[in-house]
C-alpha positions as CSV (number, residue, x, y, z in Angstrom):
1,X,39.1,-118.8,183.3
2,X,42.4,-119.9,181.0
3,X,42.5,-118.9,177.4
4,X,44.2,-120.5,174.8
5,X,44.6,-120.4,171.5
6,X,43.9,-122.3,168.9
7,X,47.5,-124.0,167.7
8,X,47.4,-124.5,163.8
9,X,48.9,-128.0,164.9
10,X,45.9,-129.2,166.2
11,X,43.4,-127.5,163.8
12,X,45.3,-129.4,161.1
13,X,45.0,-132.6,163.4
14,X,41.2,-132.4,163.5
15,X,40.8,-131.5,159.6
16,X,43.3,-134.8,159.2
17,X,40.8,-136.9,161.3
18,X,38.0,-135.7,159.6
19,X,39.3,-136.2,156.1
20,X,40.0,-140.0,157.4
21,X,36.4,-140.7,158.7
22,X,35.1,-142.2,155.3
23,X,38.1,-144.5,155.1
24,X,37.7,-145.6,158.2
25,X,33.9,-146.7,157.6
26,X,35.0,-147.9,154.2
27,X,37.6,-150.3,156.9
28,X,34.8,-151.1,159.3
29,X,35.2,-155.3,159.4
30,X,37.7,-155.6,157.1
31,X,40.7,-157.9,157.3
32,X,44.0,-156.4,156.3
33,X,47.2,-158.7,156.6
34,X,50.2,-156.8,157.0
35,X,53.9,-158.0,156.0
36,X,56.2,-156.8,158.9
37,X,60.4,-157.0,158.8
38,X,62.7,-155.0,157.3
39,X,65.1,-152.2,159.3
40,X,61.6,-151.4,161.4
41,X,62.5,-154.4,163.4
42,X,65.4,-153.7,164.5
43,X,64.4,-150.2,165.6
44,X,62.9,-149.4,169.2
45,X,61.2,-146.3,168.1
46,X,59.8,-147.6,164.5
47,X,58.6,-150.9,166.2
48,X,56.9,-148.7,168.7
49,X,55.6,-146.9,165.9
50,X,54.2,-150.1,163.8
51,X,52.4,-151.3,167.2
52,X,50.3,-148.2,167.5
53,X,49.1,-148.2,163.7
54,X,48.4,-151.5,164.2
55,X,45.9,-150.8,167.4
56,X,44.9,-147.7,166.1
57,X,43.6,-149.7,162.7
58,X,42.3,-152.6,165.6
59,X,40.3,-149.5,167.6
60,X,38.2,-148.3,164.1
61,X,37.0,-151.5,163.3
62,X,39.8,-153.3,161.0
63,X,40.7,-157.0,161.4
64,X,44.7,-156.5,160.9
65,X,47.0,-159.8,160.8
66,X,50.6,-159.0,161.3
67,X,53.1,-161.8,159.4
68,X,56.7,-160.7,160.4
69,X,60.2,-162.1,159.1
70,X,63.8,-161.8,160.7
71,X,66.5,-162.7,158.5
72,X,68.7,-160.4,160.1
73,X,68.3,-162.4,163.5
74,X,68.5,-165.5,162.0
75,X,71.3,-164.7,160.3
76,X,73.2,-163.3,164.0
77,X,72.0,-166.3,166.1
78,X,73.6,-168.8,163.1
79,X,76.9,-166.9,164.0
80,X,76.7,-167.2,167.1
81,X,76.0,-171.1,167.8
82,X,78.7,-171.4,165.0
83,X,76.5,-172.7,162.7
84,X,77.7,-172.6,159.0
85,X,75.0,-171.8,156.0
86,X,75.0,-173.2,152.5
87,X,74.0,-171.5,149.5
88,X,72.2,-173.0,146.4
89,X,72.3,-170.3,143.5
90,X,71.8,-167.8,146.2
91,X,69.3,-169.4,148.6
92,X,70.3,-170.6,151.5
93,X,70.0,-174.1,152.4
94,X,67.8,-174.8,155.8
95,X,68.5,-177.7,157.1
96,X,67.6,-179.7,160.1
97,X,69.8,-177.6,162.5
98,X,69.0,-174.2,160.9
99,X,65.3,-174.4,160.5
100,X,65.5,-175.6,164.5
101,X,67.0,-171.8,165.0
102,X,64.7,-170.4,162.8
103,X,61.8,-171.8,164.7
104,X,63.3,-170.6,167.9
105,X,64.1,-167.2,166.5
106,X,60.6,-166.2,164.9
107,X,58.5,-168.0,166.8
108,X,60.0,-166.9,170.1
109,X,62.1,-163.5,169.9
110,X,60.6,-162.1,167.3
111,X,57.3,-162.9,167.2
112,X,57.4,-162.1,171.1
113,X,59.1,-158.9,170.5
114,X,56.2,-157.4,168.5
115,X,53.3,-159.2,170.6
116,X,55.3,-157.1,173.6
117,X,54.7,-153.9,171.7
118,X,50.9,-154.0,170.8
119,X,50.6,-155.0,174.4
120,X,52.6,-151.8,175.4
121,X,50.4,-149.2,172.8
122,X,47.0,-150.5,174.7
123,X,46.5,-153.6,172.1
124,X,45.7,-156.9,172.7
125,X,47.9,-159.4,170.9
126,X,48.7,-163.0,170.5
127,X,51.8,-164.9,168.5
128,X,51.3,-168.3,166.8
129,X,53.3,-169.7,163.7
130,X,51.7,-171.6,161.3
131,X,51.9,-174.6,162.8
132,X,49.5,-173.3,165.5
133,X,46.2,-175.1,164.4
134,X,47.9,-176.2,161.4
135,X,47.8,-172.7,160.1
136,X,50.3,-173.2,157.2
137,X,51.0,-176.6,155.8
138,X,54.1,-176.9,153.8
139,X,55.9,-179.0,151.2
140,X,59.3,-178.6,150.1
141,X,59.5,-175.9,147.8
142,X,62.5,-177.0,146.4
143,X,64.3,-180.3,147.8
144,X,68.0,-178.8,147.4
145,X,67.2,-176.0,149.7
146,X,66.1,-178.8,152.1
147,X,63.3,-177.3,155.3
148,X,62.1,-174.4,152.9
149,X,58.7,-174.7,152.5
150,X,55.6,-173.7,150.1
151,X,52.3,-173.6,151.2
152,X,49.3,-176.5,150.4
153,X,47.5,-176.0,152.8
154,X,45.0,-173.1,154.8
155,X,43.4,-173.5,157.8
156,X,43.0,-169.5,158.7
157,X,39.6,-170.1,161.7
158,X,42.1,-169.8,164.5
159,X,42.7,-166.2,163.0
160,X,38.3,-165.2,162.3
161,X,38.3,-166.6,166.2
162,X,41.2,-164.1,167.3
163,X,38.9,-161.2,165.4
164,X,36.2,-162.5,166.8
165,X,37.8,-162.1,170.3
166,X,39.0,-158.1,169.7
167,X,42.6,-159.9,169.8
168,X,45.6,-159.1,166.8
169,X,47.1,-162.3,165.6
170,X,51.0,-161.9,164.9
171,X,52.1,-165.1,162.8
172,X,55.2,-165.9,162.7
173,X,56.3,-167.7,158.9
174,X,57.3,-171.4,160.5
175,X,55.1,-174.4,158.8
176,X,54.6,-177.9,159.4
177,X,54.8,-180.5,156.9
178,X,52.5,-183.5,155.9
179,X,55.0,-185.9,157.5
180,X,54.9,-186.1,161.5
181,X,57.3,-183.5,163.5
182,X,58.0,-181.4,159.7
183,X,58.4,-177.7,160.4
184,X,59.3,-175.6,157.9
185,X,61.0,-172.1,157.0
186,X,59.0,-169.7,155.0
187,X,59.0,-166.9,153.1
188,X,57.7,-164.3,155.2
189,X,55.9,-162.6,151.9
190,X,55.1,-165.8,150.7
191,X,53.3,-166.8,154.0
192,X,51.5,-163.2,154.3
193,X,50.5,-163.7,151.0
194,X,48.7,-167.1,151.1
195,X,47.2,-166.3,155.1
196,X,45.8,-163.4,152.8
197,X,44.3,-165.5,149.9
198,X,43.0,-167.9,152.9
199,X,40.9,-165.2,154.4
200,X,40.1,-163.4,151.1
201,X,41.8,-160.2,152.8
202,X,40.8,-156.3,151.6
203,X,44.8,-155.7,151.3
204,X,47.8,-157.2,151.6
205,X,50.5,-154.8,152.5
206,X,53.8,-155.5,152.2
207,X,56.3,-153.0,154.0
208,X,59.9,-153.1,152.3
209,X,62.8,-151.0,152.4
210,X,62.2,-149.4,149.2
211,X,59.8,-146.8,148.1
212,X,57.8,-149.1,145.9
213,X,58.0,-150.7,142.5
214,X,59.3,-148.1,139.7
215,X,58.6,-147.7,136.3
216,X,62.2,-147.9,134.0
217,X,62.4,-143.8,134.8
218,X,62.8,-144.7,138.5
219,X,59.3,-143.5,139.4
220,X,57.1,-145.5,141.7
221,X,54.3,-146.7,139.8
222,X,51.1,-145.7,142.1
223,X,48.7,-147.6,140.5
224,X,49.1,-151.1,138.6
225,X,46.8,-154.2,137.3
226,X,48.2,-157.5,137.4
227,X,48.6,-157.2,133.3
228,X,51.5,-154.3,134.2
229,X,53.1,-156.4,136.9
230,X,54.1,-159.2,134.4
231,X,54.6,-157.0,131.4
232,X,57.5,-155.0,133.7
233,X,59.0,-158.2,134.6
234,X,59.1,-159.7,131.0
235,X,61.2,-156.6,129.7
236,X,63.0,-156.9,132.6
237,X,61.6,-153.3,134.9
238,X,60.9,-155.3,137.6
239,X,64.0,-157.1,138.5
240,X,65.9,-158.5,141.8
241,X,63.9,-158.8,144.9
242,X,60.8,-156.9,143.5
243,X,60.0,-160.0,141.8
244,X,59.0,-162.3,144.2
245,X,57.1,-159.3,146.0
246,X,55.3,-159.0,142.9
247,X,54.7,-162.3,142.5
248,X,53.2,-163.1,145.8
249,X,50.9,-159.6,145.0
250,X,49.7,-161.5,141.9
251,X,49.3,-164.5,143.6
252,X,47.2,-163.5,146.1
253,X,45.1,-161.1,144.0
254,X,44.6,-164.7,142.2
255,X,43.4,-166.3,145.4
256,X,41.0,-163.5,145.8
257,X,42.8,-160.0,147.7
258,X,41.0,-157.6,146.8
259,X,44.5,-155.6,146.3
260,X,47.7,-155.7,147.0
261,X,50.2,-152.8,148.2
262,X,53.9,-152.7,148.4
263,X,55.4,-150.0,150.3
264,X,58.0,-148.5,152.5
265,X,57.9,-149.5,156.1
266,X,60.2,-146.6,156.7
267,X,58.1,-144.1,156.1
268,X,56.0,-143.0,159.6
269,X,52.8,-144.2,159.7
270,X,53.1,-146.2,156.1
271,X,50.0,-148.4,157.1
272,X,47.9,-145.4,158.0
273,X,48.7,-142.9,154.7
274,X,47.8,-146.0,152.6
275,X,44.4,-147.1,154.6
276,X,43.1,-143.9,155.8
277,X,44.3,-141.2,153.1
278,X,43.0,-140.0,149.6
279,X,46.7,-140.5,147.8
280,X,47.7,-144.0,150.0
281,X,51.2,-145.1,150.2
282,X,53.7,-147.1,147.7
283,X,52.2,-149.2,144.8
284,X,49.1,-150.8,144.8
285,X,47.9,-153.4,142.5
286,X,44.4,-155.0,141.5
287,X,42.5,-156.2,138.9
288,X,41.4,-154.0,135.9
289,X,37.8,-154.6,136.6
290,X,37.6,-152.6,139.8
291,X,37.1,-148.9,140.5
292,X,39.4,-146.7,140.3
293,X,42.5,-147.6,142.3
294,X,42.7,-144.5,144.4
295,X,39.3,-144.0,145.4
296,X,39.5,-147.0,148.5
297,X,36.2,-148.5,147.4
């Protein structure tokens, strides 16, 4: 008969499993919408890595909803057809020819692309846009900016049917409009933050490129009520890009999230440390009139 010995590898595997148990009940049935894009995309490996977090949280019980971006392809395919992009005060302008390659680009490679990978880690997956079911319904969000929409409109039953079925819905952020033949460009947080309102989602999490949103020392602020959010962005803490993030986490906690977590995709297994751990991942915000944030309850 073989012998082996016990590797402390594995004995710290089972303790980590064990510590995760009550997290994972706490999960049982909930819906968590997750924010995808970033470097992770473009990444074999970290893609591959996403896809199993997200079928491992499908396997205990959770109700995940993957809503991905892909400026960076959007942005290579416009080169390449020789397409030219105009900028008002920074934001691009999507008109009738770009927001036709932006629908091809997230609806098909993208959105395909991550679909592919679920499949691959033992998942079952399927890709619509929000103009599947008349997920998303837009209206211009600003008319200079032309195709860019903001959302009016929820109709999130094609998503309670796909958890219904055992099946991971990946949305890709293209919209129609109330006119006939509309489609609309959206912001990828903005359109993971309102499909999270519409289903009244346990968390939003919203994986970035940065650690999380700091305090004026640099330090990532664990733990913060909506009353913090705006009080950082008044004196001017939160700045740059961290303000729309922050804004769609206040927005959503509005439209009833229960929280709202921003944090780096970079870091293996973000989705995991912040679901299934006692400390969690990046910053997490919710109303002052809840637990304690870190206790998952």
């Amino acid at each position: 008969m073989k012998q082996q010995k016990m590797n402390r590898d594995w004995i710290a595997t089972a303790r980590t499993l064990n510590e995760a148990l009550p997290y994972m009940q706490r999960y049982t049935g909930a819906v968590v919408v997750v924010k995808f894009g970033g470097n992770a995309m473009g990444d074999d490996e970290a893609m591959a890595e996403f896809a199993r977090d997200i079928v491992l949280m499908r396997q205990v019980g959770v109700n995940p909803v993957v809503v991905h971006g892909g400026g960076p392809m959007i942005n290579d395919m416009l080169k390449r057809l020789n397409i030219e992009s105009r900028f008002v005060r920074g934001k691009r302008v999507t008109d009738k020819a770009t927001v036709e390659v932006v629908e091809m680009v997230l609806t098909g490679l993208v959105n395909k692309r991550i679909v592919q990978a679920i499949m691959d880690e033992g998942g079952r997956a399927v890709g619509l846009s929000g103009k599947d079911d008349d997920l998303i319904v837009c209206e211009p969000d600003d008319p200079e900016l032309g195709f860019v929409g903001r959302p009016i409109e929820m109709n999130v039953q094609v998503l309670r049917d796909l958890f219904a079925a055992g099946i991971i819905p990946v949305v890709a952020p293209v919209a129609t409009g109330t006119e006939v033949t509309e489609t609309y460009n959206v912001n990828g947080d903005t359109a993971a933050g309102a499909i999270a309102g519409a289903l009244k989602a346990d968390r939003l999490l919203l994986l970035t490129d940065v650690t999380g949103v700091k305090n004026a020392a640099g330090e990532v602020v664990t733990a913060m009520t909506p009353d913090d959010v705006r009080s950082m962005i008044g004196d001017g803490t939160i700045a740059g890009g961290m303000i729309p993030k922050t804004e769609t986490a206040l927005k959503a906690i509005e439209e009833g999230v229960r929280a709202v977590v921003i944090l780096d995709g970079r870091v293996p297994n973000a989705c995991l440390l912040e679901l299934f751990t006692e400390h969690g991942a990046g910053s997490l915000i919710r109303s002052a009139d809840l637990p304690p944030v870190r206790d998952r309850v």
